[in-house]
C-alpha positions as CSV (number, residue, x, y, z in Angstrom):
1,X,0.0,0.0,0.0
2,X,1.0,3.3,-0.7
3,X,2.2,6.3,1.9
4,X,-0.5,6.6,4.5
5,X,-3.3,4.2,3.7
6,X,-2.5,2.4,6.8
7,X,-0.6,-0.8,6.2
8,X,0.9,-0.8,9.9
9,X,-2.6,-0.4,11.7
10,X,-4.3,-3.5,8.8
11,X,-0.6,-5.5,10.4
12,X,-1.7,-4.5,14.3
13,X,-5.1,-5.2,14.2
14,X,-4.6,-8.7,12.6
15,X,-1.7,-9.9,14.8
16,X,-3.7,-8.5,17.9
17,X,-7.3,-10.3,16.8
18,X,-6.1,-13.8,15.5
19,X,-6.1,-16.1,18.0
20,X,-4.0,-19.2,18.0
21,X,-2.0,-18.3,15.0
22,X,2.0,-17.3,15.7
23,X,3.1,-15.1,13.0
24,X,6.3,-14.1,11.9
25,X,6.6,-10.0,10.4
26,X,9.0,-9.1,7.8
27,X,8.6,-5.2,7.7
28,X,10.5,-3.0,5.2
29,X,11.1,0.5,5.9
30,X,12.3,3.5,4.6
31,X,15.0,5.1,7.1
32,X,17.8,3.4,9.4
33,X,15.6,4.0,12.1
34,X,12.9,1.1,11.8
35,X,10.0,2.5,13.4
36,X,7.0,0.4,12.9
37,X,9.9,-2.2,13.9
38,X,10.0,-0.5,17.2
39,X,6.2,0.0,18.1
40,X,5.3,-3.4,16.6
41,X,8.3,-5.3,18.8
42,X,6.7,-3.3,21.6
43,X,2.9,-4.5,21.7
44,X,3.8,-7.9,20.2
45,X,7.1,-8.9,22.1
46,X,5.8,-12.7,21.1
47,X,5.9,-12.4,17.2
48,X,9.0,-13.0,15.7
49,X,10.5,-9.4,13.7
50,X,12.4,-9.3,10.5
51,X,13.4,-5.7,9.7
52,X,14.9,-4.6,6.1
53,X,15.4,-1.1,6.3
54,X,16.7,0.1,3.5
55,X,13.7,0.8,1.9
56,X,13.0,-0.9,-1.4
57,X,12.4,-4.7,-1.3
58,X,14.1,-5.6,-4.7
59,X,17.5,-6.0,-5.8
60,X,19.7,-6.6,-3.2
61,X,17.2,-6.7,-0.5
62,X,15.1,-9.4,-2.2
63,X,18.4,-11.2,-1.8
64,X,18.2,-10.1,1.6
65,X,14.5,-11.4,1.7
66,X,15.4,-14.7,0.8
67,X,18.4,-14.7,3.4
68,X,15.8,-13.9,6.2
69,X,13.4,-16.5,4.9
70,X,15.7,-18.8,4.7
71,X,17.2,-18.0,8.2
72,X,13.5,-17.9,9.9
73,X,13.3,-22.3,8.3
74,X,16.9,-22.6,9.7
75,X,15.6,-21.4,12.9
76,X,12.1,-23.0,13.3
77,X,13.9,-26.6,12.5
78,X,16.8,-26.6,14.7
79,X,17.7,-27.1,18.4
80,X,14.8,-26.3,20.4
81,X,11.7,-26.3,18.3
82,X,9.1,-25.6,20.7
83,X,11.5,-21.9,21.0
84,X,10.9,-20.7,17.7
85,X,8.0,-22.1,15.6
86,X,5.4,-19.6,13.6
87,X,2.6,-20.5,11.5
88,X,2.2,-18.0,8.8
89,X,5.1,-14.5,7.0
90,X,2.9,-11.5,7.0
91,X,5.8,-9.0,4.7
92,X,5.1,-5.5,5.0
93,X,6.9,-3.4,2.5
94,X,7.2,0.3,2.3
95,X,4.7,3.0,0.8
96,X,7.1,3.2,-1.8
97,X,8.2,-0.4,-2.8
98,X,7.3,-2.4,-5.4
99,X,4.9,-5.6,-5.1
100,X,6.6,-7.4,-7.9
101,X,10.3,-8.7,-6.4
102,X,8.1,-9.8,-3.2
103,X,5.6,-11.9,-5.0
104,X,8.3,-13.3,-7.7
105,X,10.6,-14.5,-4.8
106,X,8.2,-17.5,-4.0
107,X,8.2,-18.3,-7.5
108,X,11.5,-18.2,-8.8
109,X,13.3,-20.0,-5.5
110,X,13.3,-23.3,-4.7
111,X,14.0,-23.3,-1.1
112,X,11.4,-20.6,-0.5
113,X,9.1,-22.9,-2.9
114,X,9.3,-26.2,-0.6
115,X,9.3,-24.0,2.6
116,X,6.6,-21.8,1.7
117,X,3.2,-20.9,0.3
118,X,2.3,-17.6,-1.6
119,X,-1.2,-17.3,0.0
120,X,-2.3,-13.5,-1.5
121,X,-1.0,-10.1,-2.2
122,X,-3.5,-7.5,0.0
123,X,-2.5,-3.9,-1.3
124,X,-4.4,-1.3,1.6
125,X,-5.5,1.8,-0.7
126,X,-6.7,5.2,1.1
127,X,-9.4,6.4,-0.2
128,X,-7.9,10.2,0.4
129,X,-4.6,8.8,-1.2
130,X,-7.3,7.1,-4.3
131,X,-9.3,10.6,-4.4
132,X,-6.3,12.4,-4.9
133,X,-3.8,11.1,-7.2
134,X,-6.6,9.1,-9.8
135,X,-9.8,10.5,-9.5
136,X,-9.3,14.4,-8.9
137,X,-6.8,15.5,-11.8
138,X,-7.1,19.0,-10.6
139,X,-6.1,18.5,-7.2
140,X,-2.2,19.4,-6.2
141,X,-0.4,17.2,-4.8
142,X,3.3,17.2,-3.1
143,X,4.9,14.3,-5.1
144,X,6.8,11.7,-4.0
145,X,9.9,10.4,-5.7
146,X,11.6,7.2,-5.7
147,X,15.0,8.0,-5.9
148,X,16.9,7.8,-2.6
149,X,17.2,11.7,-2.2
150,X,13.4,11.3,-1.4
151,X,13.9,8.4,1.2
152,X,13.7,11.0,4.0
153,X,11.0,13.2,2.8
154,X,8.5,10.9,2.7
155,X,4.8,11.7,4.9
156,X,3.8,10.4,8.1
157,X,2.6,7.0,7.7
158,X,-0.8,7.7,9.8
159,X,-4.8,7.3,9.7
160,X,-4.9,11.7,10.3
161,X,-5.0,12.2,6.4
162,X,-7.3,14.3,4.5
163,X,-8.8,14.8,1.6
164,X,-7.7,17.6,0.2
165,X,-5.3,19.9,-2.1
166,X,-1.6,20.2,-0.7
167,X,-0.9,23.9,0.5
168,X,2.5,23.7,0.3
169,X,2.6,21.0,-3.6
170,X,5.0,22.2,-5.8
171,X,3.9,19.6,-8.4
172,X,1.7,21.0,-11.7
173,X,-1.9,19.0,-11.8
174,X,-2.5,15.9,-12.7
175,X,-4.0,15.4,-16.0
176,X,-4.6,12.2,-18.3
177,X,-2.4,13.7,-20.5
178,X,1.1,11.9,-19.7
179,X,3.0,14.6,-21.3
180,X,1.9,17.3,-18.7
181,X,3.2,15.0,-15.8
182,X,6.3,15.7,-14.1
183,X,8.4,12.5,-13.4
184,X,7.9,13.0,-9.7
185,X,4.2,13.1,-10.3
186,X,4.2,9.9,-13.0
187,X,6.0,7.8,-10.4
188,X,3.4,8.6,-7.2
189,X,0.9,7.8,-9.8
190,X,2.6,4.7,-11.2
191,X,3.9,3.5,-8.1
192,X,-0.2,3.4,-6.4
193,X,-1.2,1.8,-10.0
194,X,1.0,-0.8,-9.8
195,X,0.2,-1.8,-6.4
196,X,-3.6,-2.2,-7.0
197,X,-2.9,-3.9,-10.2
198,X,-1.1,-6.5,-8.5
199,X,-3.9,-7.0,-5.3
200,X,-5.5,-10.6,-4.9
201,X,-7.8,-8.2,-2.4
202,X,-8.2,-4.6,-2.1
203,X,-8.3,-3.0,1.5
204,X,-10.1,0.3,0.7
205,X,-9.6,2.4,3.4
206,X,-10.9,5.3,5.5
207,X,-14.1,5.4,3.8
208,X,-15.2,7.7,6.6
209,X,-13.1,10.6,5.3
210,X,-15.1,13.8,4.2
211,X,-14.6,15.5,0.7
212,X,-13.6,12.5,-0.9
213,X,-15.1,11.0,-4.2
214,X,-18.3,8.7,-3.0
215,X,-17.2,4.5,-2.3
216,X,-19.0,3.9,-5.2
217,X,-17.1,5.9,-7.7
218,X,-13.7,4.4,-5.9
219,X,-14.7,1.3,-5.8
220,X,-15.4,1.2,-9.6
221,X,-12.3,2.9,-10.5
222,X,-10.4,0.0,-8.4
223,X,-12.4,-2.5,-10.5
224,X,-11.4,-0.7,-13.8
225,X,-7.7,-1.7,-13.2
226,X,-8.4,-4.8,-11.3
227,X,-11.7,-6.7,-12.2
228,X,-10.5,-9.9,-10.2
229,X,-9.2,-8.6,-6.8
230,X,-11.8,-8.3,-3.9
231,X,-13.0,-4.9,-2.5
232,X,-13.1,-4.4,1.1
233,X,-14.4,-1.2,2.2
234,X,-13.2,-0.2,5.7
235,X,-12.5,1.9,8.4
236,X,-9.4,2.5,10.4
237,X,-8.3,-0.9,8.6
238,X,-10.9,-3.1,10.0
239,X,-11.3,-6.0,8.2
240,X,-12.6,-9.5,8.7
241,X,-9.0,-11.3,9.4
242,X,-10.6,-14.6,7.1
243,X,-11.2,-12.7,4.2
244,X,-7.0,-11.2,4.0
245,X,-5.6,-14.1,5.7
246,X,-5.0,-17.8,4.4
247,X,-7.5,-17.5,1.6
248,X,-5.0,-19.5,-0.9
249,X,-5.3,-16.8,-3.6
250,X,-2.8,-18.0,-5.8
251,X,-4.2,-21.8,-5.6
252,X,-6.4,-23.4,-8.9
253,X,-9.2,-24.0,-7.2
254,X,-9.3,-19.7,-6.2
255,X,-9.5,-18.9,-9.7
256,X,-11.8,-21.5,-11.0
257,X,-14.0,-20.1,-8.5
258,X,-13.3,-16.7,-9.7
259,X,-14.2,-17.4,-13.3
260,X,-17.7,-15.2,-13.6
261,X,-15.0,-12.4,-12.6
262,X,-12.4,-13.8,-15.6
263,X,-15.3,-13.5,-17.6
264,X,-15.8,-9.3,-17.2
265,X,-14.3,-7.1,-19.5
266,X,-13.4,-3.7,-17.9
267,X,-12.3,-0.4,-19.3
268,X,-8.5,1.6,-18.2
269,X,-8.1,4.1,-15.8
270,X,-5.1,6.6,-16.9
271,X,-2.8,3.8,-18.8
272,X,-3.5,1.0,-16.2
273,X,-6.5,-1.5,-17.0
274,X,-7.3,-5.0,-16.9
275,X,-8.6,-6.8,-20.0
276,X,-10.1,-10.4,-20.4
277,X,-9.1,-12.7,-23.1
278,X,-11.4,-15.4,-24.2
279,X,-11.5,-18.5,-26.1
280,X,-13.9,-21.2,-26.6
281,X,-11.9,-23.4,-27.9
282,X,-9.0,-25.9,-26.6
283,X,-5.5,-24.2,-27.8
284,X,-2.3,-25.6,-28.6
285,X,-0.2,-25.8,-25.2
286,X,3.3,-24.9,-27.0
287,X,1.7,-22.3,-29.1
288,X,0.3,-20.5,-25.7
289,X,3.6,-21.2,-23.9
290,X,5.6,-19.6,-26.8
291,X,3.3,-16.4,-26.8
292,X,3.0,-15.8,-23.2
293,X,6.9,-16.0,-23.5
294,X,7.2,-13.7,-25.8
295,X,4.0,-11.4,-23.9
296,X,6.0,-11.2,-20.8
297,X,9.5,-11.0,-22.2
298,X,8.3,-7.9,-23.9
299,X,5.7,-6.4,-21.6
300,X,6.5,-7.9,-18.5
301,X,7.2,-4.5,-16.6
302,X,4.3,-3.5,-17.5
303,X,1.9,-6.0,-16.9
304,X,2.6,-7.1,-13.3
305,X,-0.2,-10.0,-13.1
306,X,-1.7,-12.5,-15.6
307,X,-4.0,-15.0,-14.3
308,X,-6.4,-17.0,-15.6
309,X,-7.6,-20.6,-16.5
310,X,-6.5,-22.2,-19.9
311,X,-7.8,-25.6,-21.9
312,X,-5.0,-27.2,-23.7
313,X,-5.5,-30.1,-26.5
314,X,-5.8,-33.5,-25.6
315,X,-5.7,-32.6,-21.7
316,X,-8.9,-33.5,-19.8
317,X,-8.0,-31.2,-17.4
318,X,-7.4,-27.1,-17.6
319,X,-4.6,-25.4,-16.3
320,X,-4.2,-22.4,-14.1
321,X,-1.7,-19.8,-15.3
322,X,-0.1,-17.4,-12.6
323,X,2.5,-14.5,-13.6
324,X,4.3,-11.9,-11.6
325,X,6.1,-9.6,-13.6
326,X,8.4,-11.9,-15.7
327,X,8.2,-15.2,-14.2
328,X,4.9,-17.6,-15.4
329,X,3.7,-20.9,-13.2
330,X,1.4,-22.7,-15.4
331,X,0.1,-26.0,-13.4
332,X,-2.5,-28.6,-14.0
333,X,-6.1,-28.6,-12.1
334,X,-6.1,-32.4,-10.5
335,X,-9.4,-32.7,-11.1
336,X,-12.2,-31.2,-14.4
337,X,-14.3,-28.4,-12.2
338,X,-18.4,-29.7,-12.2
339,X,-19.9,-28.3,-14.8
340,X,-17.1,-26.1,-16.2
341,X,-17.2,-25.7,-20.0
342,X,-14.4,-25.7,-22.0
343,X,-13.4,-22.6,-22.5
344,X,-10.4,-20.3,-21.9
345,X,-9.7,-17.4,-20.0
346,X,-6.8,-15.3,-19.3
347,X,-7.0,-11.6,-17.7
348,X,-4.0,-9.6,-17.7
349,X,-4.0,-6.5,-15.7
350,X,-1.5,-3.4,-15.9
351,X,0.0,-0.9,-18.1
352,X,-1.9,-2.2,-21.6
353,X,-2.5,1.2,-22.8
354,X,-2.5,0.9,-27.1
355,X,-1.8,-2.8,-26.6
356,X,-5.4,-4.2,-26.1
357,X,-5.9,-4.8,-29.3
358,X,-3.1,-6.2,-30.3
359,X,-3.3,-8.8,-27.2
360,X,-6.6,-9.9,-27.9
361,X,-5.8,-10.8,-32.0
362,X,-3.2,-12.8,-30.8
363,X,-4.9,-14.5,-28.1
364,X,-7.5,-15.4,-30.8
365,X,-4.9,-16.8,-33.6
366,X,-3.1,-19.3,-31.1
């Protein structure tokens, strides 16, 4: 979640509220002073802390990430067991790093693969934060950077925001013309895209905030960029623990469950969207493997998640088909879902602006 929407009070509330579950909490902080590390390490002296704080989890800290999950597998199966054992990771990363490395490290590892399950990716959006940089163009904002001069200047991570224009922005409105953005202003814009395009569920909160655009109108803008992630509205981060927490996002029987959502076309907000591609007929397997190659090798910055459910010929069974950024898992349902017909279905969500098109007719000739 972005700068503000209240990631750390979403992380509090469900540590504090589920009971019998011992979590361990990977937080990633801007700063070399970790303080979420400190208030957390304060009310929950019982749950195991992981701190990265140099901001960004990619690069060398998602080598850094894998050390620590590593370390926390060393440390749960040796010596005294009963001293160290946790059920589920909760990884918390900064307003202002990317989803992607995260998500592709339990993918692309093999120890963290046999150790560990990908269960979802929850993105918490603020409505004010939502209001401001998407849905009111007028509105100035002060923008935030990513380059590490801006790693000190960023705002208060609270639940005190409001809705409305900066006093003190510096930044020229927002517009849906990209060639009237500054760079500052494309990345706070890009950086809050990217991280709803890549939510298995939506935490939309502070809907109680005054002067900001009606749930409604936010709820369908989330559902323009993401048609398959679930939408919970919220309060001070109050959610229903079961609906963020082991609900096996990632796993076949999710998405098959999920197709009527598959199924939904929906239309781009700014450059970001999600489109649906269908067919209703069984496709060549190396065909679609070569394309989706090619797809992600080419676009794969841009579009963070593909997802979907895929008939191959002379399979019985579909397949699911999972992507973050780069890397593709394409595995086989065990079993032929009741009453599923035969048909394919692949949503891609992200950056897809002027490449719709172009998607879809190749979708179709595989």
């Amino acid at each position: 979640g972005f700068l503000g929407a209240g990631k750390s009070t979403l992380l509090n509330q469900l540590i504090s509220e589920v009971a019998g579950t011992r979590f361990c909490v990977v937080q990633n902080e801007f700063g070399s002073v970790p303080i979420d590390d400190v208030i957390l390490r304060e009310k929950f002296s019982e749950t195991e802390m992981v701190t990265l704080s140099s901001g960004c989890v990619c690069c060398k800290v998602r080598g850094d990430l894998v050390s620590a999950l590593v370390e926390l597998v060393k440390k749960s199966t040796q010596g005294d067991k009963t001293e160290f054992q946790f059920d589920a990771v909760i990884i918390e990363t900064s307003g202002l790093s990317s989803v992607g490395p995260v998500a592709q490290t339990f993918f692309a590892n093999s120890f963290i693969q046999r150790n560990f399950r990908l269960d979802a990716i929850v993105t918490v959006v603020a409505i004010d934060n939502l209001h401001r940089i998407l849905l009111n163009p007028n509105l100035q904002y002060n923008s935030v950077g990513v380059g590490e001069d801006n790693h000190h200047n960023t705002p208060d991570e609270s639940d005190d925001d409001v809705c409305s224009a900066s006093d003190s922005g510096t930044g020229d409105s927002d517009s849906d013309t990209e060639s009237d953005d500054s760079d500052e202003e494309k990345s706070t814009k890009d950086i809050l895209l990217e991280q709803i395009s890549y939510a298995d569920v939506i935490v939309l909160n502070k809907i109680d905030l005054e002067g900001c655009a009606a749930q409604s109108d936010c709820e369908t803008a989330l559902r323009t960029i993401n048609s398959t992630a679930t939408i919970l509205p919220c309060r001070k981060a109050y959610v229903d623990a079961s609906k963020v927490l082991n609900i096996n996002a990632f796993s076949a029987e999710t998405v098959i469950s999920n197709e009527t959502v598959l199924s939904k076309n929906s239309h781009g907000h700014h450059s970001f969207k999600s489109i649906s591609l269908h067919r209703i007929d069984e496709i060549d397997e190396l065909a679609f493997t070569d394309w989706l190659w090619d797809v992600l090798q080419q676009f794969g910055r841009k579009i963070p998640r593909v997802k979907g459910v895929v008939y191959f010929k002379g399979i019985p069974t579909p397949s699911l088909v999972q992507c973050v950024n780069a890397h593709a898992e394409i595995t086989r349902f065990e079993s032929i879902p009741d009453a599923a017909p035969r048909s394919s279905t692949l949503v891609l969500i992200g950056n897809i602006k002027d490449m719709e098109s172009k998607l879809i007719y190749q979708f179709e000739q595989l």
